[in-house]
DRENRODREN-882872 format. One record per atom (N, C-alpha, C): x, y, z. Coordinates in steps of 0.02 Angstrom, whole numbers, padded with zeros to 5 digits, always signed. Example, Ala and Ser with C-alpha at 12.3 -4.5 7.8 and 13.67 -1.06 7.14 Angstrom:
residues 2
+00660-00284+00390;+00615-00225+00390;+00660-00165+00390;+00642-00112+00354;+00684-00053+00357;+00645+00002+00394;
***
This chain:
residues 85
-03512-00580-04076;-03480-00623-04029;-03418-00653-04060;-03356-00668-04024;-03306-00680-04035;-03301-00753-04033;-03311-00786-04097;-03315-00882-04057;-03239-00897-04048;-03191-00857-04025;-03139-00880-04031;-03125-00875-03943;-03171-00881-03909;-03176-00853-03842;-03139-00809-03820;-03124-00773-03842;-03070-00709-03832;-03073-00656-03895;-03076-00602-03862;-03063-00540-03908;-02994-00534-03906;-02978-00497-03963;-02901-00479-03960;-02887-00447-03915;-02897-00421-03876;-02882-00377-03813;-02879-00415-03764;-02905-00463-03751;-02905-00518-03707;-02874-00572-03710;-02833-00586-03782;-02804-00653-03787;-02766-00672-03742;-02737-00631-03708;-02670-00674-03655;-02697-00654-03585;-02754-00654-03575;-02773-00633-03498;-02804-00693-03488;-02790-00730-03431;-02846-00788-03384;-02911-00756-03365;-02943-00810-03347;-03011-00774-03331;-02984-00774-03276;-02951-00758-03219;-02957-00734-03176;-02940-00632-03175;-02897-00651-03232;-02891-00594-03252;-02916-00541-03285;-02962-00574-03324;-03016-00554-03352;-03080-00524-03314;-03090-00541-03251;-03137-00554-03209;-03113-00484-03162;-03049-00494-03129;-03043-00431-03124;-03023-00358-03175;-03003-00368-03223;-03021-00317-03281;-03104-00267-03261;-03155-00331-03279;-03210-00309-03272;-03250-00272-03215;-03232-00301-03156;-03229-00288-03095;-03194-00220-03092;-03140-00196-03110;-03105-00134-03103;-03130-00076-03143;-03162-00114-03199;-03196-00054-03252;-03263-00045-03235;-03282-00098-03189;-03381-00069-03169;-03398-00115-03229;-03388-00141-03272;-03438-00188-03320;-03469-00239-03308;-03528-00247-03332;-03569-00283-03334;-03586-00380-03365;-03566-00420-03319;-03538-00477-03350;-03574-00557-03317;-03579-00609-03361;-03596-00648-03308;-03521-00686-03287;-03530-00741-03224;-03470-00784-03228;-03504-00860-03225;-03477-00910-03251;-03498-00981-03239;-03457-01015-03225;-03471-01054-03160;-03426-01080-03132;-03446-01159-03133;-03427-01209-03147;-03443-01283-03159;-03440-01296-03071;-03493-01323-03033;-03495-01345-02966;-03509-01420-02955;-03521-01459-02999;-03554-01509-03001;-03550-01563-03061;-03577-01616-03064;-03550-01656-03132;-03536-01721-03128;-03560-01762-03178;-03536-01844-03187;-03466-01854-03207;-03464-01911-03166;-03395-01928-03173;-03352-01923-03261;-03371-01953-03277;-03364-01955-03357;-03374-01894-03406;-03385-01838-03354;-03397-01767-03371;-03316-01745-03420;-03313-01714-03475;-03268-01686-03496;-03265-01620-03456;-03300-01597-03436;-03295-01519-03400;-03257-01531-03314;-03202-01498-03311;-03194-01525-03238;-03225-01466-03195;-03215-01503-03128;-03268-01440-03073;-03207-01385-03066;-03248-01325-03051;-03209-01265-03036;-03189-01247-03126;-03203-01270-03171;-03210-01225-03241;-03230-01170-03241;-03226-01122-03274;-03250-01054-03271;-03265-01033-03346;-03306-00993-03336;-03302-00950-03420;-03344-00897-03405;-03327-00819-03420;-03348-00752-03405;-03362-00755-03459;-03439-00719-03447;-03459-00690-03531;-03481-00623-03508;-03462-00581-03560;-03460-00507-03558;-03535-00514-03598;-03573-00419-03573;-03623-00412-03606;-03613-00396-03695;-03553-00373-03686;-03549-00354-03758;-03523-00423-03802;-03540-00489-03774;-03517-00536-03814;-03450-00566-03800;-03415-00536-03770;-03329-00571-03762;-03330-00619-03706;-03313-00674-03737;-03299-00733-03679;-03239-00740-03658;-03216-00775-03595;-03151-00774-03598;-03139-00842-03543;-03117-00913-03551;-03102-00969-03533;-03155-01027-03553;-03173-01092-03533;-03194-01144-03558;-03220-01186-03535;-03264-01209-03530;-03313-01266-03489;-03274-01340-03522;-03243-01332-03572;-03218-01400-03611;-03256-01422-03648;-03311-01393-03677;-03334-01421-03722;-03377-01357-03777;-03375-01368-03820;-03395-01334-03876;-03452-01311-03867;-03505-01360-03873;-03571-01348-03869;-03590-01348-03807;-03576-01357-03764;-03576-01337-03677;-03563-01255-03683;-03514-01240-03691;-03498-01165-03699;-03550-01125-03742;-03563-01132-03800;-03613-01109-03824;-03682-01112-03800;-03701-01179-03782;-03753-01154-03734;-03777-01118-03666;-03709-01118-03631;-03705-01083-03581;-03712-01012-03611;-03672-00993-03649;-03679-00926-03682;-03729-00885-03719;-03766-00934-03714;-03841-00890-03758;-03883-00916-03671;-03871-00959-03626;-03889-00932-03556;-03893-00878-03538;-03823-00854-03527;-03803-00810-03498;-03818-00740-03523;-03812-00743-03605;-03840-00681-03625;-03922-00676-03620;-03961-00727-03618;-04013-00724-03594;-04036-00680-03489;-04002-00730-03476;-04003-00702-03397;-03970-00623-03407;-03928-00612-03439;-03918-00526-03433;-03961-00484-03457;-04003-00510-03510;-04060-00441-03557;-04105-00475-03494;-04124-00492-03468;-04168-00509-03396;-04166-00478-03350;-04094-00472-03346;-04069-00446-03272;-04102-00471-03199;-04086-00569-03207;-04116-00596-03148;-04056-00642-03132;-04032-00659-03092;-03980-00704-03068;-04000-00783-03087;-03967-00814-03107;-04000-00899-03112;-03954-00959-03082;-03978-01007-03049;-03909-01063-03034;-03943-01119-03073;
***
């Protein structure tokens, strides 16, 4: 895994861009989208962060350990292969 949330191949792409990358190649990916949240939340709503199966992340919830835990989520929910909210 790339903790730099980006592979070099990805450094200058948005996750929106990123998102369709994946989308165009058929790959296999989750997306997280922040919907909800306390005011005092560092994460604002509508955050995003795509995590690829092979490990490549690409944008930011705003927080370090927010992101990391989302990310061993997410790679969880993919070796599952069950949808989660």
């Amino acid at each position: 895994m790339c903790w730099g949330w980006v592979s070099t191949t990805q450094e200058a792409l948005s996750v929106s861009d990123a998102i369709m990358q994946v989308l165009s190649e058929r790959r296999f990916a989750d997306l997280v989208t922040v919907v909800s949240g306390a005011v005092a939340s560092p994460t604002p709503l509508g955050a995003k962060l795509l995590i690829e199966r092979d490990g490549a992340v690409t944008g930011t919830l705003g927080a370090l350990a927010l992101d990391q835990r989302v990310v061993a989520d997410a790679q969880r929910v993919m070796n599952e292969r069950k949808s989660q909210v």
